[in-house]
Phi, psi and omega in degrees: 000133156330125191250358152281313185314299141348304155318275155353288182285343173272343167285300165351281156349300194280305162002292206256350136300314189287321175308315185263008145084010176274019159220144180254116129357301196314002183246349186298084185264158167237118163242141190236122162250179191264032168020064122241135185331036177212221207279354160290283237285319188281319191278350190300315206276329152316321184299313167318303175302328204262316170322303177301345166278005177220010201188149198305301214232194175170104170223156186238100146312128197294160169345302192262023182260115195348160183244094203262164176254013135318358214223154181271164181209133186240129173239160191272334185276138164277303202324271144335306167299322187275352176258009163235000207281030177216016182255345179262142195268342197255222178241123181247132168228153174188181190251155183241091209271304181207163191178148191242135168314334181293342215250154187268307167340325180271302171342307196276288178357295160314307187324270146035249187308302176303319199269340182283343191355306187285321176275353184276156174253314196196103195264141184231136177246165182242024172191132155359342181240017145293305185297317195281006164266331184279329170291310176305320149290009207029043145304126201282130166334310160286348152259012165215173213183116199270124198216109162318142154261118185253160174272185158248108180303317183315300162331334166239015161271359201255322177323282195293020168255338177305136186283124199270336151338290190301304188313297169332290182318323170298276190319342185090017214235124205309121191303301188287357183307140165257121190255114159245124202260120138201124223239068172225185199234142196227020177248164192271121210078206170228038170243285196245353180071021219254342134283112228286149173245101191290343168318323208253036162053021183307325182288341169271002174287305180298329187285351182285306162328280186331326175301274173343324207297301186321333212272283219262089188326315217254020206281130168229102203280136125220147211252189209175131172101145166354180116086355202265037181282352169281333165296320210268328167310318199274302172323314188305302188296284227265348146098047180235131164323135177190162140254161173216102162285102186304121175248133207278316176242195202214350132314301187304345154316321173321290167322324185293340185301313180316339206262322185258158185256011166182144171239123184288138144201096229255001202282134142334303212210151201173140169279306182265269346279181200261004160277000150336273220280317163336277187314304169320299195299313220284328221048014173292170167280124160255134174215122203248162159291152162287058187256162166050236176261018157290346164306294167312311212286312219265105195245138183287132174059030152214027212149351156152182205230153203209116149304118167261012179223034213029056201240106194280002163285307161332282157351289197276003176260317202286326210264345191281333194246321178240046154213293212266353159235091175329116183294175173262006169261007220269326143319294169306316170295343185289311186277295178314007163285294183299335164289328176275336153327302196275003177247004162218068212257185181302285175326324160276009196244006185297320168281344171277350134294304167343287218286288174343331183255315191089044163249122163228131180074027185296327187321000000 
């Protein structure tokens, strides 16, 4: 027999199955990223592992890569999804990590979202102070669903027997130096950044340096991620020491944690961020703004110290009096971090996809 003809008749075939709804989909995720190198693109390709331990299929695509109606579909962007939401054919879900009342961009969003309702499946929020907006706005309970964004922890055990003395050395970055670390990306778009994205707080990072510079001689910056030209601009005016390391993958950060003796984190607004847990796994000191899941994760003087008012002299108090002058818990808040990781790791966040997808037990 004709082996196209053959061919033929079993596509047909499978067609004219689907159509009569005798093969199912329905288990079936698409997570479409924004294919950029940096921290979407690593939880998209995370999501995927963790997807894959309760459900058939898992596959991952860029933003602008068709749009099957076959498919359960996680998109990494709110943005997107909601400018796209009469293109999709399926069940659409996605994360809503932050967003301020202030902002007209979140505003209209909510609208949105309210107005779409019927067509939305399931929005994953990461924190509390998310939820209570969304409650406020009155969306229904049942259409979100609060899932921290966590790391793969395994990834900074492979780390932490590294010698950071040596890591310095590699990287170039001076030994006796106190290194305050930050590596997220706070400039606007995705080019040289010399416009500041004020949400992620670069002008309270630089005035917090500044403070530090008279306090600490040996005081050092290093930045990491996309965008930072207005920090490396500011760094420049106030005459404080930095590198700024281009990293090809957004894995390779990790070893930079090591480098450091303490991580900044200065942002108005934040979904996480994931140098909150980043910082926990590294066993570096954190010291955060009250943003994001720092609300939840972050208990000041037991896991790490926290501004609650955006404030960089607090700030710049927190790294001067209980880091570079050891606070005498400062162990104990280091292994109480690292304990808060492990109790918000994928493996533990696995039933809480299920109830998110409404799959149980597919495999």
């Amino acid at each position: 027999m004709n082996i196209k003809f053959l061919l033929k008749k079993n596509f047909f075939n499978l067609v004219n199955l689907y159509r009569k709804k005798e093969i199912n989909f329905e288990n079936n995720i698409v997570i479409k990223s924004e294919n950029k190198n940096w921290v979407l693109n690593q939880i998209a390709n995370e999501y995927k592992e963790v997807f894959q331990n309760f459900t058939k299929k898992v596959s991952l695509k860029e933003q602008d890569a068709y749009i099957s109606n076959e498919v359960h579909l996680f998109i990494m962007s709110k943005y997107y999804a909601l400018e796209n939401l009469k293109n999709f054919k399926n069940k659409i879900y996605f994360p809503y990590f932050h967003g301020s009342t202030d902002d007209v961009r979140h505003r209209q969003s909510l609208k949105i979202i309210k107005k779409n309702i019927d067509s939305i499946s399931k929005i994953q929020i990461s924190n509390s102070l998310m939820e209570n907006i969304f409650l406020e706005n009155k969306i229904p309970k049942e259409k979100f669903k609060k899932i921290p964004i966590t790391i793969d922890i395994k990834k900074f055990k492979q780390v932490n027997s590294l010698d950071s003395n040596q890591l310095r050395i590699f990287y170039e970055l001076p030994i006796s130096s106190f290194i305050i670390g930050s590596f997220q990306k706070d400039g606007d778009g995705w080019g040289k950044g010399d416009d500041p994205k004020m949400i992620k707080g670069p002008d309270i990072f630089i005035k917090t340096i500044k403070i530090l510079k008279d306090k600490v001689p040996e005081l050092f910056v290093l930045l990491t991620g996309p965008s930072r030209g207005y920090v490396i601009k500011e760094l420049n005016k106030i005459k404080v020491p930095f590198k700024h390391i281009h990293l090809e993958k957004y894995s390779e950060m990790i070893k930079l944690y090591k480098c450091l003796n303490v991580y900044l984190v200065s942002s108005r607004e934040e979904g996480g961020p994931r140098a909150i847990l980043e910082s926990f796994a590294s066993k570096i000191p954190l010291v955060t703004t009250n943003v994001g899941q720092a609300v939840d994760m972050v208990e000041n003087g037991y896991n790490a110290f926290k501004s609650n008012n955006l404030n960089e002299e607090e700030l710049a108090d927190h790294i001067y009096n209980n880091i570079y002058y050891k606070n005498t818990n400062l162990q104990k808040i280091i292994n109480n971090a690292y304990q808060t990781v492990e109790n918000n790791t994928y493996e533990k966040q696995t039933n809480l996809w299920k109830d998110f997808f409404n799959m149980y037990d597919e495999k």
